[in-house]
N, C-alpha and C positions, 0 to 999 in steps of 0.2 A: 470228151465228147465234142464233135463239132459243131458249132454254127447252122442252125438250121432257121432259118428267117420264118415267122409265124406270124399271124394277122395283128399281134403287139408290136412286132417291128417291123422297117422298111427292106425290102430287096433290093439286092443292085441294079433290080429293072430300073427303078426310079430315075437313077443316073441318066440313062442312056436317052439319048436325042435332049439332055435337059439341058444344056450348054455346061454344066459345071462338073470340075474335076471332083472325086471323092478324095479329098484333103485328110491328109493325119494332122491329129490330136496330137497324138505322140509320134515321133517320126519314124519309120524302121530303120532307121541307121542309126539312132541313137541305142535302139535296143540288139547289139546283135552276139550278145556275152552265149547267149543260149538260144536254139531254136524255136523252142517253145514261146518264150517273148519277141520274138521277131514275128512270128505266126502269128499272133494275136495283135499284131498292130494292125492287120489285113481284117480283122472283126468289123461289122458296120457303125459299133459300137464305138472303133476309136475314130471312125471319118464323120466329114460334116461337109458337105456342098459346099467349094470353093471356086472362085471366078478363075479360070485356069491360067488368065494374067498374073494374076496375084499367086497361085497355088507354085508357078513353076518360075516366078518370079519374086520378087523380094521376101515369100515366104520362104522359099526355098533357101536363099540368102543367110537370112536370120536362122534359120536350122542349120547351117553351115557355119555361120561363125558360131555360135554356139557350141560346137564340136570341136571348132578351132579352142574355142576360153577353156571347156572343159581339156583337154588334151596339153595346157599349158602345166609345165611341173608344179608350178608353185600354186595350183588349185587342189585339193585335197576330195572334194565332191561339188558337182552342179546338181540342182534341182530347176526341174523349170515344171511352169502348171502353164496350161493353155484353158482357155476359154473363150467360146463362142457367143457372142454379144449379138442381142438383138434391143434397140431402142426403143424405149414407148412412144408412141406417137407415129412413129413409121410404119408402114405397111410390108407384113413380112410375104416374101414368095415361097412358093411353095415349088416343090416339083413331085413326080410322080402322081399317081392317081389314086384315091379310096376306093380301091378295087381289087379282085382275086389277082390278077395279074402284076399288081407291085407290092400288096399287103397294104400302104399306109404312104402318106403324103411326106416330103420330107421339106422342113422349114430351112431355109437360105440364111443365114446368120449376115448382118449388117456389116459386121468386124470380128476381128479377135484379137483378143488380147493375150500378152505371152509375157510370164513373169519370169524371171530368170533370179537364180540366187546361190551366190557362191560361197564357199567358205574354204579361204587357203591353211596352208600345213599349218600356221599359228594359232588358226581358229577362229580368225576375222572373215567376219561376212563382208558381201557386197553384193548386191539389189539394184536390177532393171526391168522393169516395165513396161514393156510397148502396147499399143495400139495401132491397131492398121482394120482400114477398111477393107474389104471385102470386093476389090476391084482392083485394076493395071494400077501399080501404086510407082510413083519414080523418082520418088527422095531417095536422101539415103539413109540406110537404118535409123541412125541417130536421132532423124526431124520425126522419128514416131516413140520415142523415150516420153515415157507421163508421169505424173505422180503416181504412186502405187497405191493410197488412201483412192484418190480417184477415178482411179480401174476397180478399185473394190466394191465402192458404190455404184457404179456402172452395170455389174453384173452380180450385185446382191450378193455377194459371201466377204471372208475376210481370209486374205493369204499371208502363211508361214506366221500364223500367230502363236504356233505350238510347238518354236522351234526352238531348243533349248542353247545355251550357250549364250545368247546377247539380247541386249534390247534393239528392236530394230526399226522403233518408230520415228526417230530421226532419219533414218535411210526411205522410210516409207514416205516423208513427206515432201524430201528431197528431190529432184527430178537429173538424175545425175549423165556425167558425159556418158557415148559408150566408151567400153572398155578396148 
């Protein structure tokens, strides 16, 4: 069944004249084994208003080498989780309008953060962490590497705790080179 945007959720009116890109969650070049998950990367549900500096810049980047790690032989499977960070204390934007014509307001995230975690043919893990704000960002990848304990607190859950084969709390508190 499709997508059909209801007064629960926002339309991609919202977007329009708001200055920011609708940013994937999950990227569509990451998914494109089958149509069906490629298709649903397009849902409103996997985007989140991004600064179109940052969406077509250094994020795009980091989704790209990403593609590059996974695609190297001697990785076995990538997992990455993405999340949208908004900080206490700061004032979140909105776009869109509480009205028939967009359905619902949609909140501007601060940052996101992007976990990345590998496990090659042996079965060894490796664990990256970024954080990036939410604007024209012009480091290079690596100056956005964090503790991964850190990014957890940040956004209230705890990632790859139920991931069998290693302990990974030394890698979590490590803040390691990129790869």
């Amino acid at each position: 069944m499709p997508f059909a945007p209801t007064p629960a959720f926002p339309s991609a009116s919202a977007y329009i004249g708001s200055g920011f890109d609708r940013g994937h969650l999950v990227a569509s070049a990451n998914q494109d084994l089958q149509n069906i998950q490629n298709s649903e990367t397009f849902l409103l549900s996997n985007m989140s208003p991004q600064h179109p500096d940052f969406n077509r810049g250094i994020w795009r980047e980091l989704e790209m080498e990403i593609r590059k790690l996974d695609a190297r032989s001697s990785i076995y499977e990538t997992y990455v989780l993405t999340c949208p960070v908004f900080y206490f204390g700061e004032k979140v934007k909105m776009i869109g309008k509480e009205q028939a014509d967009f359905g619902i307001s949609v909140p501007v995230p601060h940052a996101f953060i992007k976990s990345v975690l590998t496990e090659n043919k042996r079965g060894k893990f490796r664990l990256w962490t970024f954080e990036m704000e939410n604007k024209k960002l012009t480091g290079e990848l690596g100056d956005y590497l964090v503790n991964t304990y850190d990014a957890e607190q940040i956004v209230g859950g705890r990632f790859w705790d139920r991931i069998a084969g290693g302990d990974l709390h030394a890698k979590k508190k490590a803040v390691p080179k990129m790869w």
